[in-house]
Backbone bond lengths (Angstrom), bond angles and torsions (degrees), N, CA, C in turn:
res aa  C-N    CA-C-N  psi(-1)  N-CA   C-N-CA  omega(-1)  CA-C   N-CA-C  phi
1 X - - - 1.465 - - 1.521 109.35 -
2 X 1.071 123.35 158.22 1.467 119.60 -157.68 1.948 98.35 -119.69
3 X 0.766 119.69 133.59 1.708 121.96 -169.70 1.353 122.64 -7.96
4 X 1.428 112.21 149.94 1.496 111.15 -152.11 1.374 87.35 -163.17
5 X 1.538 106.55 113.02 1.365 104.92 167.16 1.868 116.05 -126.93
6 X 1.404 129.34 155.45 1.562 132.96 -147.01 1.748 89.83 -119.72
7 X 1.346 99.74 102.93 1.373 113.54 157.58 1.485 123.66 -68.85
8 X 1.269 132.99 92.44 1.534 130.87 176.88 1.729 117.70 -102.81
9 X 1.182 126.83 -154.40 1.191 124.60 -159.08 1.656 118.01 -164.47
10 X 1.816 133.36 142.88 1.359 95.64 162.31 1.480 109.13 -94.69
11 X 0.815 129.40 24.01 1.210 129.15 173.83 1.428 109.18 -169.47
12 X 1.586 125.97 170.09 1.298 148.73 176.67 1.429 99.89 -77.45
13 X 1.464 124.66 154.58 1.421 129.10 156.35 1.893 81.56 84.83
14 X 0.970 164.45 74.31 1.513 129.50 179.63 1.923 78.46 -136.22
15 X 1.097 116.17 -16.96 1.403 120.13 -167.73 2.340 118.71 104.48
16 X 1.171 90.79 -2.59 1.589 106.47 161.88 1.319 109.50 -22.21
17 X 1.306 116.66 -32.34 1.992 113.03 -162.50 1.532 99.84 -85.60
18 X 1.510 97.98 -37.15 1.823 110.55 -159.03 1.596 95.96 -71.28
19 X 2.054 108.93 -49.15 1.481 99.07 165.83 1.727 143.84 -63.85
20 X 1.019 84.38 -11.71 2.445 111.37 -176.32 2.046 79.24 -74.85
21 X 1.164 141.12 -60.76 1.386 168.70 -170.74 1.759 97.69 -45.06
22 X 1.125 90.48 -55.92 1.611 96.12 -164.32 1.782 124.71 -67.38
23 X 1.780 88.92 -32.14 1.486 121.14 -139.53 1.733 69.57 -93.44
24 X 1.090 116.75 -73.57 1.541 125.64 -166.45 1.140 113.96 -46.99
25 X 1.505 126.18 -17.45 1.256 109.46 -175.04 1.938 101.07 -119.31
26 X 1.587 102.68 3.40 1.744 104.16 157.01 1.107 114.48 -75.10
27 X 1.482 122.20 -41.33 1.514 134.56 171.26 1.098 120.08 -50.30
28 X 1.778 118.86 -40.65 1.462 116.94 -168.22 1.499 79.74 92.95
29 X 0.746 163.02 147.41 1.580 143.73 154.91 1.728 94.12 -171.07
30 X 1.457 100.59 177.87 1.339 129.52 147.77 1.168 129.49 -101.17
31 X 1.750 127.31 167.34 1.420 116.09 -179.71 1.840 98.03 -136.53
32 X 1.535 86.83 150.32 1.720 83.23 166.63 1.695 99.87 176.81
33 X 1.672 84.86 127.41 1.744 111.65 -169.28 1.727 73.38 -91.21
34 X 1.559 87.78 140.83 2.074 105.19 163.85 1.836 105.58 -76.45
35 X 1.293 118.44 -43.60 1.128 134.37 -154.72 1.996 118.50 -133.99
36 X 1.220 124.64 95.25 1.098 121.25 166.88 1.724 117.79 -85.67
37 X 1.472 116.25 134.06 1.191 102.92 163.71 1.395 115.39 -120.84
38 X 1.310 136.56 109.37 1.023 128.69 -170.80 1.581 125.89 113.39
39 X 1.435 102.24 92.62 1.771 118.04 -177.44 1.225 118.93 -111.43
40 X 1.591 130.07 25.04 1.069 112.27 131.15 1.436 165.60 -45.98
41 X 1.459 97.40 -27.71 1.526 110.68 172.57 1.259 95.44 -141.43
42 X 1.391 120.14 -153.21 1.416 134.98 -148.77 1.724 101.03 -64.70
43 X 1.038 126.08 119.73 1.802 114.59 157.03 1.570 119.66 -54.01
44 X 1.620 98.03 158.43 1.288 93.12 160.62 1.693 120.87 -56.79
45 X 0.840 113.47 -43.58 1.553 125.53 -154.65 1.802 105.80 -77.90
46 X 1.719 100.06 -21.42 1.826 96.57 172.05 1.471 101.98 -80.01
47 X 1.512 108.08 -45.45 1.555 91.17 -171.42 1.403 130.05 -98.99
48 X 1.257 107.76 25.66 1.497 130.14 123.77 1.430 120.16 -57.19
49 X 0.983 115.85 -90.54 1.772 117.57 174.58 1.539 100.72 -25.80
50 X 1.064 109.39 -32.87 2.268 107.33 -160.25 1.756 86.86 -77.39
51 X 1.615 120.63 -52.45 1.435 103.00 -164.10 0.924 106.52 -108.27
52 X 1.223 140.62 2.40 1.653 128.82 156.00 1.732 113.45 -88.46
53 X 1.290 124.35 -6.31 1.321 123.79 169.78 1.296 106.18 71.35
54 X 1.402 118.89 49.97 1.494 109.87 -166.81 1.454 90.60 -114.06
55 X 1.619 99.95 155.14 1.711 111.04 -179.83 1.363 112.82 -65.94
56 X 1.253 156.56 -149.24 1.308 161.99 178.37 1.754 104.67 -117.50
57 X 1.401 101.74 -1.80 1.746 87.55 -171.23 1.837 83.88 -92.01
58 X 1.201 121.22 -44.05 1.162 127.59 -155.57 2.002 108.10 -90.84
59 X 1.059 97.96 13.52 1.809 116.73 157.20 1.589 113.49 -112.17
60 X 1.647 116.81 94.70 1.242 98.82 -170.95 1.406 117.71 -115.18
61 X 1.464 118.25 176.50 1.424 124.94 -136.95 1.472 98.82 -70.96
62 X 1.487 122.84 135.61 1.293 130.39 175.40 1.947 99.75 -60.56
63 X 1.560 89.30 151.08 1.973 86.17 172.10 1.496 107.81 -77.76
64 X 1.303 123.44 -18.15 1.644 128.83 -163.35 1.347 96.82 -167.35
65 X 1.704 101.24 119.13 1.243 117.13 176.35 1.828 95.67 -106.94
66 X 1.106 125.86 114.84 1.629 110.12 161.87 1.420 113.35 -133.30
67 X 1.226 88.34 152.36 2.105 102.04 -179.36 1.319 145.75 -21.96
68 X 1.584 88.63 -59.86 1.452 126.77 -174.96 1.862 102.27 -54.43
69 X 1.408 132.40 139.26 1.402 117.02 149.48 1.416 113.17 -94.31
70 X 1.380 120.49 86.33 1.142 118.15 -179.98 1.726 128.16 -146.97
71 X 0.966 135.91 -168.67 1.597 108.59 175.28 1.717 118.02 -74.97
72 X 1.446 110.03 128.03 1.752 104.37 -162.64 1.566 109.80 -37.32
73 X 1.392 133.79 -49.45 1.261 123.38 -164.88 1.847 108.78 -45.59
74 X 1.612 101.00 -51.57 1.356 90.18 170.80 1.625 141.98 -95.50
75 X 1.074 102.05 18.92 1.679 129.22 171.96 1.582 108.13 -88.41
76 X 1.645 120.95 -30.53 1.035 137.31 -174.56 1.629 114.52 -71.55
77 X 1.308 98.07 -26.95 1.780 116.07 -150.43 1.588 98.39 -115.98
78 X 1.824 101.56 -9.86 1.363 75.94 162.91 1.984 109.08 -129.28
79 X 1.506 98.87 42.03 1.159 89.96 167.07 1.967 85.33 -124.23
80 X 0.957 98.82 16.44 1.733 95.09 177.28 0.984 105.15 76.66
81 X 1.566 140.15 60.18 1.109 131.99 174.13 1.155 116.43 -157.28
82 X 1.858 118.90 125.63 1.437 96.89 168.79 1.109 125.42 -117.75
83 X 1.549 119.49 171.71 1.725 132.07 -163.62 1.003 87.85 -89.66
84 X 2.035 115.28 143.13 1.177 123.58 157.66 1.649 94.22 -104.46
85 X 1.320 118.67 126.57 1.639 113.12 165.81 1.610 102.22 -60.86
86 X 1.111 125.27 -40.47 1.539 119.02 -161.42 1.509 109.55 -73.92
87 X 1.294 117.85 -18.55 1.541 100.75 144.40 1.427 147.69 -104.01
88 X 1.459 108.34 45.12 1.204 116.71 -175.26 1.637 83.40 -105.06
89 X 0.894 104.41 132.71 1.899 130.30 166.47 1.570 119.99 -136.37
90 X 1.099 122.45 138.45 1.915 127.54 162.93 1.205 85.53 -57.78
91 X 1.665 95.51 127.73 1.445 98.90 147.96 1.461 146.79 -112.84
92 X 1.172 131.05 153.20 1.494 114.62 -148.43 1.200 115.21 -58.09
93 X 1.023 108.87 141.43 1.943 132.74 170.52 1.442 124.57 -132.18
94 X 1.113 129.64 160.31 1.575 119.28 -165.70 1.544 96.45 -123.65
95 X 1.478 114.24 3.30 1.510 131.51 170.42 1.102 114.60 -117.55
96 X 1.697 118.69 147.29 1.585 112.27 179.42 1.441 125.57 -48.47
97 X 1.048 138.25 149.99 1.526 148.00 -168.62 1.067 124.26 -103.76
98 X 1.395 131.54 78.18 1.263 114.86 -175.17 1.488 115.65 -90.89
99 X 1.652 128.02 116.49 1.503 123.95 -174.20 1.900 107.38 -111.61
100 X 1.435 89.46 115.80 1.434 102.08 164.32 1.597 129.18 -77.29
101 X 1.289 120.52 131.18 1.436 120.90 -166.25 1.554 109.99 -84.98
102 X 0.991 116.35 -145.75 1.612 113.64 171.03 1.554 110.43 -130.85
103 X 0.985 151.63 129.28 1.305 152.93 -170.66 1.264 110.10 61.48
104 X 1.818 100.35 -130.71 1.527 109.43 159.81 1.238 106.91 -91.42
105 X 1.243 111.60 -154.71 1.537 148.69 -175.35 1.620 120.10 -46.55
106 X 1.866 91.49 -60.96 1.457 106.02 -156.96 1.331 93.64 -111.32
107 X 1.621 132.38 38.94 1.400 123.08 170.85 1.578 100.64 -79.77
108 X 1.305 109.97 133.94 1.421 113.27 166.95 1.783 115.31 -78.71
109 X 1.689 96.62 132.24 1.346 105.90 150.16 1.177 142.62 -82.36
110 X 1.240 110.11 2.05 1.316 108.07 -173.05 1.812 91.11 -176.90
111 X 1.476 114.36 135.60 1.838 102.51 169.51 1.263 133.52 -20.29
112 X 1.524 116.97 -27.35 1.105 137.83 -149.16 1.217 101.12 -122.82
113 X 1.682 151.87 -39.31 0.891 140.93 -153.36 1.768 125.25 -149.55
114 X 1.161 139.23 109.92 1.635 145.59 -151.03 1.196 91.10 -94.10
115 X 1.942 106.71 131.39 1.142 98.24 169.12 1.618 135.90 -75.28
116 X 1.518 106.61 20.53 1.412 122.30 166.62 1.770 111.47 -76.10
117 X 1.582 99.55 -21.24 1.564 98.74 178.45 1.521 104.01 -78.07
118 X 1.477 127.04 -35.73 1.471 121.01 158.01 1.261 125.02 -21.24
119 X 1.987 105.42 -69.51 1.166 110.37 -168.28 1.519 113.02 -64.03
120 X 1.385 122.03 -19.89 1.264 117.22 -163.95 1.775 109.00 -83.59
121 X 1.295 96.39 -21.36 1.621 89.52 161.67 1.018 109.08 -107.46
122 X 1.182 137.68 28.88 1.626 113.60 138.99 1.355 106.81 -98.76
123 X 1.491 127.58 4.30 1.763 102.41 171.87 1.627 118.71 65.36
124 X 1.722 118.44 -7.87 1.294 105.70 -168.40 1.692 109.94 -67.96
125 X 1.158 122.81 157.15 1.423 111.74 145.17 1.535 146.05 -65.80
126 X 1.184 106.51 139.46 1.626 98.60 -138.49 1.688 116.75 -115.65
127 X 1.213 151.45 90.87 0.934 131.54 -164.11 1.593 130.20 -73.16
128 X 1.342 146.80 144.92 1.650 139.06 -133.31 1.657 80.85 -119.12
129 X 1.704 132.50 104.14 1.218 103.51 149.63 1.153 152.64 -76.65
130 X 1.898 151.42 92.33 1.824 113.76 -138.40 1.553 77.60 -128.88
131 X 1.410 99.48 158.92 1.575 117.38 164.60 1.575 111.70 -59.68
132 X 1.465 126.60 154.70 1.545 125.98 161.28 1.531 115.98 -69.31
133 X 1.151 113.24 -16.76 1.493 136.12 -171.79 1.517 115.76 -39.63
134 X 0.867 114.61 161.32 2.583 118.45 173.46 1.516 77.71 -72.05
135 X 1.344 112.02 124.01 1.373 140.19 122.53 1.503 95.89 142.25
136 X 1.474 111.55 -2.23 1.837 95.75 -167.01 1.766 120.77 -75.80
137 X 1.911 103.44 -7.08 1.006 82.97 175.28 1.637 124.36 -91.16
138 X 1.104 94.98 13.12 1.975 102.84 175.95 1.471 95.48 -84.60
139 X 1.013 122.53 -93.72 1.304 150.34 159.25 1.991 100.85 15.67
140 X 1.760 100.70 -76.26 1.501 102.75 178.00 1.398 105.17 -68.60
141 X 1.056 150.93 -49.77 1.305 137.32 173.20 1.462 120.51 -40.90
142 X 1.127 124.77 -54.00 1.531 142.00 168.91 2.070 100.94 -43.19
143 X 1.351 106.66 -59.89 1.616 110.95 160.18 0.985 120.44 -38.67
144 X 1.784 125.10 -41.74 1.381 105.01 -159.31 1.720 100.59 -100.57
145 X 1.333 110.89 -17.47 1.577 121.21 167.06 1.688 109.17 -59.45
146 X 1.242 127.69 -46.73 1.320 132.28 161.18 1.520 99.25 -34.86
147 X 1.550 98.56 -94.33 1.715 112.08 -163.73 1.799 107.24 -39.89
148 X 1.330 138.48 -24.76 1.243 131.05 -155.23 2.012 101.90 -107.66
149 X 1.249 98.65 -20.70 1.217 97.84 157.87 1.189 121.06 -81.39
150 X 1.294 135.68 -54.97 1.352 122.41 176.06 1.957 130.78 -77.92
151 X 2.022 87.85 27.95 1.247 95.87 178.72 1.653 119.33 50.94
152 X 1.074 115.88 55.06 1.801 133.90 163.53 1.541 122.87 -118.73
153 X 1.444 103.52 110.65 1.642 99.81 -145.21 1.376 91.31 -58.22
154 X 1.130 108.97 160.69 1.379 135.20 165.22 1.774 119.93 -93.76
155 X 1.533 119.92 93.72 1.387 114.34 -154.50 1.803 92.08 -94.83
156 X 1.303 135.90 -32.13 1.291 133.51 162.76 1.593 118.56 -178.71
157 X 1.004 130.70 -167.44 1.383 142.22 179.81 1.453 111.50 -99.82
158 X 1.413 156.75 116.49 0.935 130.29 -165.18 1.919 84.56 -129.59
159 X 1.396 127.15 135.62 1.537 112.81 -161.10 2.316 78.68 -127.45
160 X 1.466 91.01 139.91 1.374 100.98 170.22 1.847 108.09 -129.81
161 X 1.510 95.46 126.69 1.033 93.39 174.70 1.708 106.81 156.10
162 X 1.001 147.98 174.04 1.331 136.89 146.13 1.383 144.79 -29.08
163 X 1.177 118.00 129.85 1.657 115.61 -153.79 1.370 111.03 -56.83
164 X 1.489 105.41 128.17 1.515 96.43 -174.12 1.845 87.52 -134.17
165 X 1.565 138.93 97.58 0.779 108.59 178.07 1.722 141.40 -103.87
166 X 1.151 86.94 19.16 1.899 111.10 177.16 1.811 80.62 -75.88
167 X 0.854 121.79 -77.95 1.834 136.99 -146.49 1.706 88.28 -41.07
168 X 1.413 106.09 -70.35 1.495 107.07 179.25 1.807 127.63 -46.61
169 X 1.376 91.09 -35.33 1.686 110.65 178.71 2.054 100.48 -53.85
170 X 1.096 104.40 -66.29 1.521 123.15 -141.10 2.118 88.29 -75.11
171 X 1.676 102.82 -38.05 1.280 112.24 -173.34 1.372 120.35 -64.10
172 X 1.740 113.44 -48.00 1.104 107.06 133.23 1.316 166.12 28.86
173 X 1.609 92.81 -94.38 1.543 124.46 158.89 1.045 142.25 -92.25
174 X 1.188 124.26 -38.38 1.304 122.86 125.73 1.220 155.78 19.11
175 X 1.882 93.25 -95.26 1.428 124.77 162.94 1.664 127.37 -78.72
176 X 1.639 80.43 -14.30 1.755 80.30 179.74 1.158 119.23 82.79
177 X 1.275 138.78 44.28 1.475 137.57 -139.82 1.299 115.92 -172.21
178 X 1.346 123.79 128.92 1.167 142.59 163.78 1.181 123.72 -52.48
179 X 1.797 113.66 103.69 1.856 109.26 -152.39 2.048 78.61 -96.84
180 X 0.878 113.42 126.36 1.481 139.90 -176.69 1.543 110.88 -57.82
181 X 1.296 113.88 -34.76 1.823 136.07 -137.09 1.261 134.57 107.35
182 X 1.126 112.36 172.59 1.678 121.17 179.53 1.573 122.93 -108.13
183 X 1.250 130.54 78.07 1.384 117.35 170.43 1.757 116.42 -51.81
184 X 1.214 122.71 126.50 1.274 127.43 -176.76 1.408 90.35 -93.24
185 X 1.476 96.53 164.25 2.112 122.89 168.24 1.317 105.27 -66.11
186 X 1.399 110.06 123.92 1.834 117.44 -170.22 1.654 91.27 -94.50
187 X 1.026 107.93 144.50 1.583 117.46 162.75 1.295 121.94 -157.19
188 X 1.385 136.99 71.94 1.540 99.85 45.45 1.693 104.95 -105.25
189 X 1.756 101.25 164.48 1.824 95.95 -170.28 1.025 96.85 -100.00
190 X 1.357 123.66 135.21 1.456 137.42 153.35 1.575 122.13 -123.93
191 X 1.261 102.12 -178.14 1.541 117.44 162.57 1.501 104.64 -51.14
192 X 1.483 118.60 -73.82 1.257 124.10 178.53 1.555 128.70 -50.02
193 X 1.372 106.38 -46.34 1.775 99.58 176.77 1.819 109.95 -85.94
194 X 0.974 118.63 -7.84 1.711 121.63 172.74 1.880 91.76 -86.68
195 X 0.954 126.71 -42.16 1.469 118.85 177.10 1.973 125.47 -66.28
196 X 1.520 97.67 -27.51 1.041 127.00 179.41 1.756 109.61 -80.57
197 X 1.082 112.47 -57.03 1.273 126.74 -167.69 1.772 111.56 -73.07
198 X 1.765 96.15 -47.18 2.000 100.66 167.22 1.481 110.60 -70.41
199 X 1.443 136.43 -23.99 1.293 140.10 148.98 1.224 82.40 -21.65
200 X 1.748 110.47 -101.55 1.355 108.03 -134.72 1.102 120.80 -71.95
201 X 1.097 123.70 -28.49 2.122 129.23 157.90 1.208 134.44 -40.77
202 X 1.481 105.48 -21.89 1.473 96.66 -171.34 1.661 111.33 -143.69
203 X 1.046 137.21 -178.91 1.440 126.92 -173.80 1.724 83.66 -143.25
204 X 1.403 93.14 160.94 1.651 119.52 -156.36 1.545 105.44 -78.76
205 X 1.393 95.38 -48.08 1.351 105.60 174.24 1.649 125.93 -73.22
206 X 0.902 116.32 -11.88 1.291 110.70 163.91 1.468 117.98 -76.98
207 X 0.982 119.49 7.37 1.808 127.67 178.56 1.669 111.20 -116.70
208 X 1.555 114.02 -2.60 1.387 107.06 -179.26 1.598 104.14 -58.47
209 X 1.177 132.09 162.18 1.176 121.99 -168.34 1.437 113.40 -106.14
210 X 1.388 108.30 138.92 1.519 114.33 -155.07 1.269 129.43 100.01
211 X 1.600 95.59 -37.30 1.869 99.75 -169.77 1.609 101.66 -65.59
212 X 1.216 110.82 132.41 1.470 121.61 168.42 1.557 104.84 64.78
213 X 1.053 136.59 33.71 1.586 133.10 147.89 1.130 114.09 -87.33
214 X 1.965 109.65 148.50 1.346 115.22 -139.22 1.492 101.11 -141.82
């Protein structure tokens, strides 16, 4: 399989989809959420395809699509179904992989099992998404103490939101960590200004996979 890197989050809502969006289509990449919860409105995985402009071969099939918008363990249980983590695997691509998680870190898939215990057996390198916002530097620190205990590399910090540059400074240092860039709030969001805007935020090479995971 050809590089594969794990988009996570400290929280839900933080804009994770718009960055999984951005990254995949700097890469040339592919995309693929393990777990959707919630098909009422747009999926992750369409509006991905909508702002990264990706074909339908290169959006691939979620392992569990369910109804509910809620954390998978209980979205799972109420379409009667349960998650085995041990078969969630990357699946092969001959293009980089970018896989989006579901929330944060420590959402459970199952009573028994966080989908941070996923990431930790796959070993991928992983990028941390947190808002610039008051509280993110508890919050992302607390993330990267998660991810480093259960041995999940840590590929960088990537913070979306308005320039905040103490938050990034201190987080940083801190945490020990490679702050990635800042995706700012697009208005209006498109294909073009999310392509425009991760241009200028981020450099290519900091996403080769491996480089600088910690």
């Amino acid at each position: 399989m050809s590089a594969a890197i794990v988009v996570t989050g400290t929280d839900t809502g933080i804009g994770k989809t718009v960055f999984a969006a951005g990254l995949a289509r700097f890469l040339d990449g592919a995309y693929w959420k393990p777990v959707q919860a919630g098909l009422g409105e747009e999926t992750d995985s369409e509006a991905v395809a909508r702002l990264a402009d990706l074909p339908p071969e290169r959006i691939l099939p979620e392992a569990h699509r369910l109804a509910l918008p809620a954390s998978p363990h209980l979205a799972a249980e109420r379409d009667g179904i349960t998650i085995d983590p041990a078969t969630l695997t990357p699946p092969q691509t001959s293009r980089p992989l970018v896989i989006e998680g579901a929330g944060g870190l420590l959402v459970p898939l199952t009573p028994e099992a966080l989908l941070a215990d996923v990431f930790a057996r796959w070993r991928l390198p992983t990028v941390l998404c947190a808002r610039t916002a008051l509280g993110t530097i508890n919050h992302t620190l607390l993330s990267l103490e998660a991810m480093r205990a259960r041995g999940i590399p840590v590929l960088g910090v990537a913070f979306i939101g308005e320039a905040h540059e103490e938050n990034a400074r201190i987080v940083g240092e801190l945490g020990k960590v490679n702050v990635l860039g800042r995706l700012p709030r697009l208005d209006p969001l498109t294909q073009d200004t999310l392509a425009a805007a991760f241009a200028s935020a981020f450099r290519r090479e900091d996403f080769v996979a491996g480089r600088g995971a910690a």
